[in-house]
C-alpha positions as CSV (number, residue, x, y, z in Angstrom):
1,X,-0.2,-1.6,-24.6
2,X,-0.9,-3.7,-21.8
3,X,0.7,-1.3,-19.7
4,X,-2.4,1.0,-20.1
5,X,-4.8,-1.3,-19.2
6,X,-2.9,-2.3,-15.8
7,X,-3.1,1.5,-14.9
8,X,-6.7,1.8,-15.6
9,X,-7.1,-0.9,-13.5
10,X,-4.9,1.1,-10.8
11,X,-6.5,3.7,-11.4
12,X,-10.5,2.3,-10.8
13,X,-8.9,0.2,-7.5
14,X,-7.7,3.8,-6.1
15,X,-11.4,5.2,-6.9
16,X,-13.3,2.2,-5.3
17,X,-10.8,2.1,-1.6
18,X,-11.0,5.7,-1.4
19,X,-14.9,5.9,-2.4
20,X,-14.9,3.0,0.5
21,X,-13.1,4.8,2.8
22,X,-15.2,8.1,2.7
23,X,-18.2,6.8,2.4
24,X,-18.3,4.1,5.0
25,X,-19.2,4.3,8.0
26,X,-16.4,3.4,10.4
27,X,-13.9,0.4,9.9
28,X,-16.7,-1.7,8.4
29,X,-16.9,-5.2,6.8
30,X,-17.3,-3.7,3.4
31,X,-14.4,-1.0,4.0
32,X,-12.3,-3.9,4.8
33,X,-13.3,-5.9,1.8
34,X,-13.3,-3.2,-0.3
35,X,-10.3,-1.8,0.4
36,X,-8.3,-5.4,0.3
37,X,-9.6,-5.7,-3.0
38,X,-8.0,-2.5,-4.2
39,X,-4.9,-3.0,-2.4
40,X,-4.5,-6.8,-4.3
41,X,-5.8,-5.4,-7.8
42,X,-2.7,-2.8,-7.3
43,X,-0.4,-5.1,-6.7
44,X,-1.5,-7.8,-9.5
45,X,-1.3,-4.9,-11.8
46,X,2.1,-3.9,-10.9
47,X,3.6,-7.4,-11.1
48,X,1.9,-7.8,-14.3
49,X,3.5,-4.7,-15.7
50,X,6.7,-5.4,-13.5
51,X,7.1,-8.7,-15.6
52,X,5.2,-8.0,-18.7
53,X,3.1,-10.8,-18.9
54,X,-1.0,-11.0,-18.6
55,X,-1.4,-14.1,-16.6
56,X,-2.4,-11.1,-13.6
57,X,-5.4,-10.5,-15.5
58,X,-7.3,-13.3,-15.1
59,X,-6.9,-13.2,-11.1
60,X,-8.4,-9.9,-11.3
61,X,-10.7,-10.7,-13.3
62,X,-12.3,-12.8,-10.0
63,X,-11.5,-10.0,-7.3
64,X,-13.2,-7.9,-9.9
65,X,-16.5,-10.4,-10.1
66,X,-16.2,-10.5,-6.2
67,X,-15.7,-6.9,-5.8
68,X,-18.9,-6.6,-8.1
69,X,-21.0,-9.2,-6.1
70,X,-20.2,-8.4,-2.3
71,X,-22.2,-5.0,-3.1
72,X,-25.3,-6.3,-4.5
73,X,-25.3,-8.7,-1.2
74,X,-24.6,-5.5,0.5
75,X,-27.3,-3.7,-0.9
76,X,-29.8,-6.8,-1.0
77,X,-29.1,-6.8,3.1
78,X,-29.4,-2.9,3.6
79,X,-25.6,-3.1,4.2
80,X,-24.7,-0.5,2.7
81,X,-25.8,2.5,0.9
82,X,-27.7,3.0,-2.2
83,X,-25.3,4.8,-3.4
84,X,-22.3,3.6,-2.0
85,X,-23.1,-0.2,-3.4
86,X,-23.6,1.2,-7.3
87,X,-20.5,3.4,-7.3
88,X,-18.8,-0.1,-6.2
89,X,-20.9,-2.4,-8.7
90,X,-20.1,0.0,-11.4
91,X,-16.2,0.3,-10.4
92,X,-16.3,-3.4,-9.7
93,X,-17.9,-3.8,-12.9
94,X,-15.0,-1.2,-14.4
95,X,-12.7,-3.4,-13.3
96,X,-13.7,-7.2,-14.7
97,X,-13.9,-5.2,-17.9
98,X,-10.5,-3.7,-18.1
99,X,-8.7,-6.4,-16.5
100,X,-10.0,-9.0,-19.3
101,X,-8.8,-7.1,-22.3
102,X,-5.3,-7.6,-20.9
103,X,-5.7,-11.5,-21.2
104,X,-6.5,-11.0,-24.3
105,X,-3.6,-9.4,-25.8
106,X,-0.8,-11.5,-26.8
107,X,2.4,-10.1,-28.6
108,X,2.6,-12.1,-32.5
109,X,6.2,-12.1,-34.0
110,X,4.4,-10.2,-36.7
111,X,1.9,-8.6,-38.7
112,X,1.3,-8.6,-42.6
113,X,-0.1,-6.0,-45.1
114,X,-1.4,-7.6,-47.7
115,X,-2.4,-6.6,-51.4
116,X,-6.0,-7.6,-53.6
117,X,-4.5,-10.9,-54.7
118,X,-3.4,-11.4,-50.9
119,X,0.6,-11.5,-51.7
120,X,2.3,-9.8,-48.8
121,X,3.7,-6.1,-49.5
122,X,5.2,-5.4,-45.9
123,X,5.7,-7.7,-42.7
124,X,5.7,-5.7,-39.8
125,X,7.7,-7.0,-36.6
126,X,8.0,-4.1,-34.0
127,X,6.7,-0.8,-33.5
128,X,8.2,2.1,-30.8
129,X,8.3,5.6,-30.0
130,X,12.2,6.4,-30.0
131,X,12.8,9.9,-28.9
132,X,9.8,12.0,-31.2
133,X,9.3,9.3,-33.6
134,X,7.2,6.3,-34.5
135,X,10.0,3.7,-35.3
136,X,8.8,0.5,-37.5
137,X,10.9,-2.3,-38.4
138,X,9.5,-3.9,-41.6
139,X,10.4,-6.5,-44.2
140,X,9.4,-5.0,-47.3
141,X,8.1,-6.9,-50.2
142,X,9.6,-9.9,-48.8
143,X,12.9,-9.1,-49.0
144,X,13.9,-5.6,-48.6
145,X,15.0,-5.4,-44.5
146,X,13.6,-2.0,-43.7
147,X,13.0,0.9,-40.7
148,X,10.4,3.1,-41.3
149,X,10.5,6.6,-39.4
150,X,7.5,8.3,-39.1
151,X,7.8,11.9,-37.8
152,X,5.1,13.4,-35.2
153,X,4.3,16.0,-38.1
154,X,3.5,13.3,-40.9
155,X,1.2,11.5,-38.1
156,X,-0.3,14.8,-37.4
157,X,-1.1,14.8,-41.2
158,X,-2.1,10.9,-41.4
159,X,-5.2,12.2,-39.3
160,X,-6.5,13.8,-42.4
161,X,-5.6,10.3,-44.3
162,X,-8.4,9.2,-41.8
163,X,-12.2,8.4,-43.4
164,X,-14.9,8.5,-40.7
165,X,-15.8,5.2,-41.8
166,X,-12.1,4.2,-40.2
167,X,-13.2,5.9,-36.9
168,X,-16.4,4.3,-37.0
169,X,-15.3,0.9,-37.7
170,X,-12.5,0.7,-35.7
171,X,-14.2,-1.2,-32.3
172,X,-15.7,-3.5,-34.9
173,X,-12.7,-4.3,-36.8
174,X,-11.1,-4.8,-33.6
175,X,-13.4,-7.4,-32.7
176,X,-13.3,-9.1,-36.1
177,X,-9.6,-9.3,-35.9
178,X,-9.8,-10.7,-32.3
179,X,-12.1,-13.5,-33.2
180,X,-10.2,-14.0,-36.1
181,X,-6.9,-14.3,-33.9
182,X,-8.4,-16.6,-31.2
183,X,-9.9,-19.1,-33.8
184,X,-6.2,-19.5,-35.1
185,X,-4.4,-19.7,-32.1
186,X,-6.9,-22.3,-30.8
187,X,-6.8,-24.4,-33.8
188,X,-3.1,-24.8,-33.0
């Protein structure tokens, strides 16, 4: 999952260097800066997919916040163009955003579904795509060792399973569940 983000993040740092290149006039300071700042976000992002591991993220984080900055002083100074310097805030901006969800992920050992009285039905450990199928390996009811195979035809019909409320909820829940997560790993 982290994986994704790192590519986003690619992918934006492409973006801002080539909308630097084009739309700059000449080798300029904010070429130069820009373009550096692509070139390092790239490279975080592949040694952080490279060795799995989000400790990347927070460096980009600041080339991002510097990246967002050095247009505004850019456009406060007549630098650069108008809109030149908001394509870069908002990539810049693109950037700090994706880059800190990364540090934010952390792989648990597991995850539990629970019933009403809060007794745990199935303990979830790992979850992959192996050829066309969703593969889980589960714990069920405690003590039944199992691997659950779901087939791209019974996730097709699992979409119908799917209230709007679900859809609707599902950045919120997200949120929840991240609070949630970091008050219990902090407490630790």
């Amino acid at each position: 999952m982290v994986n994704l983000f790192y590519c986003l993040l690619m992918l934006s740092s492409v973006i801002l260097g080539i909308l630097s290149l084009v739309f700059s006039k000449g080798a300029s300071l904010n070429t130069i800066i820009m373009v550096t700042g692509s070139i390092l976000v790239i490279g975080l992002s592949i040694i952080g997919m490279i060795k799995k591991t989000s400790s990347p993220g927070k460096t980009i984080i600041f080339i991002g916040i510097f990246l967002t900055i050095w247009p505004i002083i850019g456009l406060a100074s007549q630098y650069i163009s108008m809109s030149l310097g908001i394509w870069e805030i908002i990539l810049g901006l693109s950037i700090i955003l994706t880059a800190f969800i990364p540090t934010q992920i952390f792989r648990a050992p597991f995850i539990s579904a629970i019933d009403r009285s809060g007794d745990t039905l199935t303990t979830v450990s790992n979850i992959k795509c192996k050829n066309d199928d969703i593969v889980v390996k589960a714990v069920l009811l405690g003590s039944m060792p199992s691997t659950i195979i779901i087939k791209p035809e019974e996730l097709w019909k699992m979409l119908g399973l799917i209230e709007n409320n679900v859809l609707s909820n599902i950045i919120r829940l997200l949120f929840i569940g991240w609070k949630r997560t970091r008050k219990t790993t902090d407490n630790k």
